[in-house]
VEXTI-361706 format. One record per residue: residue number from 0; residue in one letter; x, y, z of N, C-alpha, C, O in turn. Coordinates in steps of 0.02 Angstrom, whole numbers, padded with zeros to 5 digits. Layout:
<rs>
+------+------+--------+--------+--------+--------+--------+--------+--------+--------+--------+--------+--------+--------+
: sero : gufi :   n_px :   n_py :   n_pz :  ca_px :  ca_py :  ca_pz :   c_px :   c_py :   c_pz :   o_px :   o_py :   o_pz :
+------+------+--------+--------+--------+--------+--------+--------+--------+--------+--------+--------+--------+--------+
:  NUM :    A :      X :      Y :      Z :      X :      Y :      Z :      X :      Y :      Z :      X :      Y :      Z :
...
+------+------+--------+--------+--------+--------+--------+--------+--------+--------+--------+--------+--------+--------+
</rs>
This chain:
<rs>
+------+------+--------+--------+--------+--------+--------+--------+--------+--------+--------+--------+--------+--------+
: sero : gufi :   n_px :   n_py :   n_pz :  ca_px :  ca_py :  ca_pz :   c_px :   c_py :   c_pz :   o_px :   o_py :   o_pz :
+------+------+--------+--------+--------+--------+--------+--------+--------+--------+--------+--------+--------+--------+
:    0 :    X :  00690 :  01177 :  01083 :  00630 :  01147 :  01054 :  00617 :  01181 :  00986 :  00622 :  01241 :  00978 :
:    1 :    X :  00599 :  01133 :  00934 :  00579 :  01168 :  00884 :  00529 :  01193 :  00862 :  00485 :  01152 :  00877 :
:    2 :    X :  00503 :  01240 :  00832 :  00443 :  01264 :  00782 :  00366 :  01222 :  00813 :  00313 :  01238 :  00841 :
:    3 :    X :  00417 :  01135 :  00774 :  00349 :  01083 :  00794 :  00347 :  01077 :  00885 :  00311 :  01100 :  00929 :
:    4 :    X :  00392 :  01043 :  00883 :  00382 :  01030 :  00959 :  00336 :  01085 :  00986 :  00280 :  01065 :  01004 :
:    5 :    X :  00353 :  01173 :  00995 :  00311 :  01215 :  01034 :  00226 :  01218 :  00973 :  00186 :  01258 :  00997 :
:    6 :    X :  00208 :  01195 :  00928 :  00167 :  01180 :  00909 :  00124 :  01107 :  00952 :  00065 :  01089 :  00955 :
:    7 :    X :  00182 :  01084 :  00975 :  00126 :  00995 :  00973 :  00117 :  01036 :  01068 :  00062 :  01029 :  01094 :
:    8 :    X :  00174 :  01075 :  01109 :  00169 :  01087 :  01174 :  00087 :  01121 :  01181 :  00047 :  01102 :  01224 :
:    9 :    X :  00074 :  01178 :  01128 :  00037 :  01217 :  01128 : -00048 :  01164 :  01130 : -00097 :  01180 :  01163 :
:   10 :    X : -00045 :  01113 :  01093 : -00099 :  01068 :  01088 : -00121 :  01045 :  01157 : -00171 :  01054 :  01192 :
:   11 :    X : -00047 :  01004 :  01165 : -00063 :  00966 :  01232 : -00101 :  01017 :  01302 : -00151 :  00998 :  01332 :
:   12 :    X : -00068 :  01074 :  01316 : -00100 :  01105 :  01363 : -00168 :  01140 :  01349 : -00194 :  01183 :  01385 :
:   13 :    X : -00193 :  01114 :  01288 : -00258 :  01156 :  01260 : -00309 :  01108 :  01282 : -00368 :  01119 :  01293 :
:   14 :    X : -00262 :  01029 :  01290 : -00306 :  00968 :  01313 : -00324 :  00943 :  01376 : -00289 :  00896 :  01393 :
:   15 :    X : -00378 :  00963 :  01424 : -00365 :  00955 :  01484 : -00348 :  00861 :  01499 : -00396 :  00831 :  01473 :
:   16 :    X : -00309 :  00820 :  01524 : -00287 :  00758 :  01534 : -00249 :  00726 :  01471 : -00257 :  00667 :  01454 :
:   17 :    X : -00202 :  00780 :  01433 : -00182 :  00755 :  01377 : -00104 :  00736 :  01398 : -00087 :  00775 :  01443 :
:   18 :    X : -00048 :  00687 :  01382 : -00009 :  00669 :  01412 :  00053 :  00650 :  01357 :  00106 :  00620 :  01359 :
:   19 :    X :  00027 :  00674 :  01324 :  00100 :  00709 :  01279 :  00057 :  00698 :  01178 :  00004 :  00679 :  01154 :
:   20 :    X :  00121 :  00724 :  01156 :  00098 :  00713 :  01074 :  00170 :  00712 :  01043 :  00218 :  00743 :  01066 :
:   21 :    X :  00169 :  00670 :  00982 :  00237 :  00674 :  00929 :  00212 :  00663 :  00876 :  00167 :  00624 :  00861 :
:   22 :    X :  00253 :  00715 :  00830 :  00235 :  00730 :  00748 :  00305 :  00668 :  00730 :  00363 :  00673 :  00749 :
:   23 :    X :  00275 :  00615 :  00690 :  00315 :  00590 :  00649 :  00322 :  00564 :  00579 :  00274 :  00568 :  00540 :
:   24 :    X :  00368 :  00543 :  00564 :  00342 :  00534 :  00475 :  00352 :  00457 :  00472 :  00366 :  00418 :  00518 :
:   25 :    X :  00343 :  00445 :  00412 :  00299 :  00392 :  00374 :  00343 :  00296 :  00421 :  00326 :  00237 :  00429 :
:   26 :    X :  00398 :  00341 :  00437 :  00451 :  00259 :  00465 :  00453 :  00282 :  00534 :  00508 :  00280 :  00562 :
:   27 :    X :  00383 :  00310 :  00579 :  00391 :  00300 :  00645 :  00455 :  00347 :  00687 :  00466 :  00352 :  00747 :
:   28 :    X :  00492 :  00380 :  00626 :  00525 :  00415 :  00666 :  00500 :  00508 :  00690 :  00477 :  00553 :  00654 :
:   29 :    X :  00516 :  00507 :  00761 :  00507 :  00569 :  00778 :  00541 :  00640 :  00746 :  00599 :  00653 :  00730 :
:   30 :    X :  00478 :  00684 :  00745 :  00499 :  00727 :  00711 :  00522 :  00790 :  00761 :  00578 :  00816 :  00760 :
:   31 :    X :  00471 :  00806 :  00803 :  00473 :  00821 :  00865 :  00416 :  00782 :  00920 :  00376 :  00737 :  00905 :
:   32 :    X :  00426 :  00812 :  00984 :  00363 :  00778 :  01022 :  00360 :  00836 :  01092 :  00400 :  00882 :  01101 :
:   33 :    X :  00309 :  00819 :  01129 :  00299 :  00873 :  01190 :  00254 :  00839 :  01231 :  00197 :  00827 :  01210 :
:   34 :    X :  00280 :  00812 :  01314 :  00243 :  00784 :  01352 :  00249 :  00774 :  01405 :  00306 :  00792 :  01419 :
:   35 :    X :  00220 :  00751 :  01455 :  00220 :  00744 :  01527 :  00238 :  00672 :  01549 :  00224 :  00648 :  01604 :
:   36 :    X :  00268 :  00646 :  01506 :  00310 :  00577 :  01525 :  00366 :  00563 :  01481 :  00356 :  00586 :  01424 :
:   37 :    X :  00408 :  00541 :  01486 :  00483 :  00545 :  01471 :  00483 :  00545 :  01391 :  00444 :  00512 :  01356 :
:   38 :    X :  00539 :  00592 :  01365 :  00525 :  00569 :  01300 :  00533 :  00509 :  01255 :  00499 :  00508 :  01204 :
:   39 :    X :  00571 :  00461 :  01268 :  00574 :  00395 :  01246 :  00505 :  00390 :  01261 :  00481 :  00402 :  01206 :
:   40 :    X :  00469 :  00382 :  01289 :  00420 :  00347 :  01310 :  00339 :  00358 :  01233 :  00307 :  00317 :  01199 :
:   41 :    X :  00339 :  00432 :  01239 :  00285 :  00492 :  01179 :  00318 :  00450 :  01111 :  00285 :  00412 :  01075 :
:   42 :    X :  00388 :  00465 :  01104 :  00426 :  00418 :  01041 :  00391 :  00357 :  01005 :  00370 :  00344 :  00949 :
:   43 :    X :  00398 :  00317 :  01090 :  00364 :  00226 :  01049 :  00293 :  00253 :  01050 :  00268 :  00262 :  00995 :
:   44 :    X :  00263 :  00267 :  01096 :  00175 :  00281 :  01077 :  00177 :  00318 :  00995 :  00126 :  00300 :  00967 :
:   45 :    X :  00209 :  00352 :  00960 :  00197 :  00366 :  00908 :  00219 :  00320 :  00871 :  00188 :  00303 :  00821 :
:   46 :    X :  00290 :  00286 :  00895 :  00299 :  00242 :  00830 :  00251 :  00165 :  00825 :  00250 :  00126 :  00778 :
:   47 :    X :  00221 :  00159 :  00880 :  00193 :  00109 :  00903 :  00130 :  00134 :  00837 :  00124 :  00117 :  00778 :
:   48 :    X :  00103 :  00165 :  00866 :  00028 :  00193 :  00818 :  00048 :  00203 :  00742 :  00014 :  00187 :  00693 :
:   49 :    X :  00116 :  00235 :  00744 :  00102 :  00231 :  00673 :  00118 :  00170 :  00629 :  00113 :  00175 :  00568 :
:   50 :    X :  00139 :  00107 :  00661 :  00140 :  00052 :  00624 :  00082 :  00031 :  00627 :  00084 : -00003 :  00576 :
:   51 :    X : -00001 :  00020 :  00660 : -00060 :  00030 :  00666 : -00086 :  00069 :  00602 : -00117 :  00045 :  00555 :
:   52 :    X : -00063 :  00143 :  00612 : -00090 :  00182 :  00552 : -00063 :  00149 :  00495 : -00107 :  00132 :  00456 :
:   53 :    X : -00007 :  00134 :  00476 :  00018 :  00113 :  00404 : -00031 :  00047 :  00374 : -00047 :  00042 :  00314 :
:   54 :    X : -00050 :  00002 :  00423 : -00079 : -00058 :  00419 : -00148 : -00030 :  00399 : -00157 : -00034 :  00338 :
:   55 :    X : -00193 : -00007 :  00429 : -00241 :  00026 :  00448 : -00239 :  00044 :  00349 : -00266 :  00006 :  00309 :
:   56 :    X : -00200 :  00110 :  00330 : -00202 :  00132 :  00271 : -00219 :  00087 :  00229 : -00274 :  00082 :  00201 :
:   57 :    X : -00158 :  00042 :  00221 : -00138 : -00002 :  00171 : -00196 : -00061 :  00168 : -00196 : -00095 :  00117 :
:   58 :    X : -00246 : -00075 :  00220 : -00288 : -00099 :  00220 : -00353 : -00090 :  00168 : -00383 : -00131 :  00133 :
:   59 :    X : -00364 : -00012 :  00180 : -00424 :  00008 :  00187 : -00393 :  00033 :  00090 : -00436 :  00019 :  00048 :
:   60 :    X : -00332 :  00061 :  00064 : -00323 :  00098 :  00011 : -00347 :  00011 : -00021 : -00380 :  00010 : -00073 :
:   61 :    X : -00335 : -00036 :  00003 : -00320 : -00116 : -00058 : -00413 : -00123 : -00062 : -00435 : -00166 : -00100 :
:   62 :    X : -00465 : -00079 : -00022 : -00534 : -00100 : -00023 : -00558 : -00053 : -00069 : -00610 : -00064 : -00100 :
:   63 :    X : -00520 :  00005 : -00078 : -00531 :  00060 : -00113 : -00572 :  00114 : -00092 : -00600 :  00153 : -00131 :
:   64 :    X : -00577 :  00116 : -00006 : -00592 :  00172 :  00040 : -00548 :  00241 :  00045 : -00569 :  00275 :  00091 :
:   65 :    X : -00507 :  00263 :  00021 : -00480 :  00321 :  00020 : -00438 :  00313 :  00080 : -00439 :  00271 :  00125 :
:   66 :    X : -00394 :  00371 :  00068 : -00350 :  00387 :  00116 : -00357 :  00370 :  00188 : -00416 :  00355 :  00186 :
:   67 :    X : -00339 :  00361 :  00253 : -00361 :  00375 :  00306 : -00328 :  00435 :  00335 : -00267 :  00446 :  00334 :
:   68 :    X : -00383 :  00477 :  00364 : -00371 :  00537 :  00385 : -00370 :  00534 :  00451 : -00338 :  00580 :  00475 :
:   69 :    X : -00399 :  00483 :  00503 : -00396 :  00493 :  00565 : -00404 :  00427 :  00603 : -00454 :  00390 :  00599 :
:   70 :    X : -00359 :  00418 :  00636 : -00392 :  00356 :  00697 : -00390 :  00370 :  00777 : -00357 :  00414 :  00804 :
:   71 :    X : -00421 :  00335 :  00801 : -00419 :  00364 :  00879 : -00448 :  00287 :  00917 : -00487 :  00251 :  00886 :
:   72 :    X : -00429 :  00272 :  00971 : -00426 :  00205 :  01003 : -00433 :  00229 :  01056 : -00387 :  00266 :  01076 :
:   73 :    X : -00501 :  00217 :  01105 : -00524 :  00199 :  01163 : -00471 :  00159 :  01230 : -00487 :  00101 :  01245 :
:   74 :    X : -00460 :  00165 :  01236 : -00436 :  00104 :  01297 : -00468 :  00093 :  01359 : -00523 :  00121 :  01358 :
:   75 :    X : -00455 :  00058 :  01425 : -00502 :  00089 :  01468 : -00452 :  00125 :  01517 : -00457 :  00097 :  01571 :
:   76 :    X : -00396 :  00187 :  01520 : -00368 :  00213 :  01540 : -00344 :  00271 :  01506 : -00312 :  00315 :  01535 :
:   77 :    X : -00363 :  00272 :  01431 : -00314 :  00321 :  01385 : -00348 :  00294 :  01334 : -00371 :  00237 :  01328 :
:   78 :    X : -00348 :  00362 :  01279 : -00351 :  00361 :  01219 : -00290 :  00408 :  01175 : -00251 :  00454 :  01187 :
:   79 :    X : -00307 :  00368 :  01123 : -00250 :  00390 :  01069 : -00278 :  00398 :  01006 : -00302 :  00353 :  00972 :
:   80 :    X : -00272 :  00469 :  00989 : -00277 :  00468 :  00944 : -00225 :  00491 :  00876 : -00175 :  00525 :  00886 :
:   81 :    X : -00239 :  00472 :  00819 : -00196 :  00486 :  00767 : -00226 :  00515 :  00720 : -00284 :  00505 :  00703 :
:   82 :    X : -00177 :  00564 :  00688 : -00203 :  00606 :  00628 : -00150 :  00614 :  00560 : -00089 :  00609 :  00569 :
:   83 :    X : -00167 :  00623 :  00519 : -00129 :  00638 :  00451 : -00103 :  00686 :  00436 : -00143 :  00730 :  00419 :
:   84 :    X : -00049 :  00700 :  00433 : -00028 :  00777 :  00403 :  00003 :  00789 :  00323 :  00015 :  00842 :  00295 :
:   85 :    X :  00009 :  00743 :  00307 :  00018 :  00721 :  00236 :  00023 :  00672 :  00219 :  00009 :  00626 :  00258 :
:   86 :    X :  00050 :  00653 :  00138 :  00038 :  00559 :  00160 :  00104 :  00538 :  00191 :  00114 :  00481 :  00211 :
:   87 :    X :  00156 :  00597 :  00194 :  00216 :  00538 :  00242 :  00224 :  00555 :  00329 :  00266 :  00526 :  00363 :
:   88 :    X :  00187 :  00593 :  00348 :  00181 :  00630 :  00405 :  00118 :  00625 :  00458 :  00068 :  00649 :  00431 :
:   89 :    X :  00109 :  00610 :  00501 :  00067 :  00601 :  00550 :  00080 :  00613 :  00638 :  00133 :  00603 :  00666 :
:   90 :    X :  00016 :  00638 :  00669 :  00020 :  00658 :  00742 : -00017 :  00621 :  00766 : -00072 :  00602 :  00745 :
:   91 :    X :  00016 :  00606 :  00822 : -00009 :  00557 :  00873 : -00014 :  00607 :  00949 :  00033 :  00637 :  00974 :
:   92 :    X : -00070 :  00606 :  00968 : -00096 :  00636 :  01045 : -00117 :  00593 :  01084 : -00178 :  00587 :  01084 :
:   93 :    X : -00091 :  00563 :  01117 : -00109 :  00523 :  01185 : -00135 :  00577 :  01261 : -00111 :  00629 :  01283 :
:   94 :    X : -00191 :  00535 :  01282 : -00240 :  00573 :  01326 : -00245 :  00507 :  01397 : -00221 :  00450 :  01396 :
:   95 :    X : -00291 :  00550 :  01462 : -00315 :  00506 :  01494 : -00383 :  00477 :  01454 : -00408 :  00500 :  01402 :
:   96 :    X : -00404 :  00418 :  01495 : -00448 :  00417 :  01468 : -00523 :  00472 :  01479 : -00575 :  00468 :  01446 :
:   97 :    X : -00510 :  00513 :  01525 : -00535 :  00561 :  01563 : -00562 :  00597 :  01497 : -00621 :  00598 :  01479 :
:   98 :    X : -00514 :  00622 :  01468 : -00511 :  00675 :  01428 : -00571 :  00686 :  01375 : -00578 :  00636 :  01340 :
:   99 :    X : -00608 :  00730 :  01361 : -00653 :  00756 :  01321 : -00654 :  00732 :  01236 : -00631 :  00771 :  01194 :
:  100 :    X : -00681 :  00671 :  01218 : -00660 :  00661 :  01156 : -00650 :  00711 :  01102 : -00606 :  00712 :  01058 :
:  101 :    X : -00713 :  00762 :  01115 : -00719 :  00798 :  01038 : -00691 :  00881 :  01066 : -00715 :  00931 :  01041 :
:  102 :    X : -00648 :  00883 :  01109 : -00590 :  00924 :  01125 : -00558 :  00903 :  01088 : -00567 :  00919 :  01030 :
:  103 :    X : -00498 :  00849 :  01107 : -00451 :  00817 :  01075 : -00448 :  00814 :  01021 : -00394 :  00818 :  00993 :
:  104 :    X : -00514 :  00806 :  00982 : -00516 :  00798 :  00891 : -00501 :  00873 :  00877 : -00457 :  00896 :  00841 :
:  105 :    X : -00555 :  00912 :  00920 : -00528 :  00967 :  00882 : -00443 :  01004 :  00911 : -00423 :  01058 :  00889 :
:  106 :    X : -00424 :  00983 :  00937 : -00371 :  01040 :  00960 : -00329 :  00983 :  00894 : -00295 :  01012 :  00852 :
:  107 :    X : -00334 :  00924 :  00891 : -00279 :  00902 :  00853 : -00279 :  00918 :  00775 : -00230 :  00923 :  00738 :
:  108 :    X : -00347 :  00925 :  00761 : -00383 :  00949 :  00684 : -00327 :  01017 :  00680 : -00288 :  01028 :  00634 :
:  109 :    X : -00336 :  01059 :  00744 : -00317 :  01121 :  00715 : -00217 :  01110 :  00725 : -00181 :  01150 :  00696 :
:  110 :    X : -00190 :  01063 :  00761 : -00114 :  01060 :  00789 : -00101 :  01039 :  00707 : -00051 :  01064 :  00681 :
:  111 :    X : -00142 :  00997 :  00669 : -00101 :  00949 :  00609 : -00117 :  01026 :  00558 : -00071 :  01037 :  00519 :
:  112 :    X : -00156 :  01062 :  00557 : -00168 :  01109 :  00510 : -00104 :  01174 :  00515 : -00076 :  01201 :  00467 :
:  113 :    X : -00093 :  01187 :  00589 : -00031 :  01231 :  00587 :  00038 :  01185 :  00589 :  00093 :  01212 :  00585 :
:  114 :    X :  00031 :  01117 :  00594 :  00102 :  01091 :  00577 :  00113 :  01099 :  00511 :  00164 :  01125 :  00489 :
:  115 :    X :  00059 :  01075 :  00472 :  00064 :  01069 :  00402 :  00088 :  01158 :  00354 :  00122 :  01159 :  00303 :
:  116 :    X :  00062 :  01214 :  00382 :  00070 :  01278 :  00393 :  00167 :  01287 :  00386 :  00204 :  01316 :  00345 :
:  117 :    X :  00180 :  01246 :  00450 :  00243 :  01250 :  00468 :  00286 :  01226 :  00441 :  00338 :  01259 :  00447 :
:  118 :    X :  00293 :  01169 :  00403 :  00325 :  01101 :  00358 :  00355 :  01144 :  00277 :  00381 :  01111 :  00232 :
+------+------+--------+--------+--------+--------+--------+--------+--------+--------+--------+--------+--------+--------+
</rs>
């Protein structure tokens, strides 16, 4: 495991009902990931979101709202959220829906600050 990976491991168990996370860059590909369901699986949930996030950006930069720094999606089983780590780089943390929202923000606030540390 690398650097990132025991960075994104260290998040997830900080999250009580968190069910994996992957750092990837700007084309959905994994950079590393760490989780409690197969890894193909953490992979598409990131690359899934980050074609969401790219849309999401490219939306909001054509209104002239700034960057997006964070998204996060409710479901009624799981949430997901996504964060920025530069503009070609982003983390994705998938949770139950159980899970403590403003845990999750923060453990991920601080996972994208020591990835970025790490990069």
């Amino acid at each position: 495991m690398s650097a990132f990976g025991e960075i994104l491991e260290t998040m997830v168990k900080r999250v009580p009902g968190a069910i994996g996370a992957v750092f990837a860059d700007w084309e959905g590909e994994p950079v590393d990931q760490f989780a409690h369901i197969p890894p193909l699986d953490i992979q598409l949930v990131g690359a899934h979101w980050g074609i969401v996030w790219s849309g999401c950006a490219a939306g909001l930069e054509r209104i002239g709202a700034g960057a997006v720094d964070e998204l996060w999606i409710e479901g009624d089983n799981a949430l997901v959220f996504v964060q920025r780590v530069t503009a070609q780089y982003y983390v994705v943390l998938a949770t139950k829906r159980s899970a403590h929202l403003q845990t999750a923000r923060r453990a991920l606030a601080a996972c994208r600050d020591t990835l970025l540390k790490e990069m």
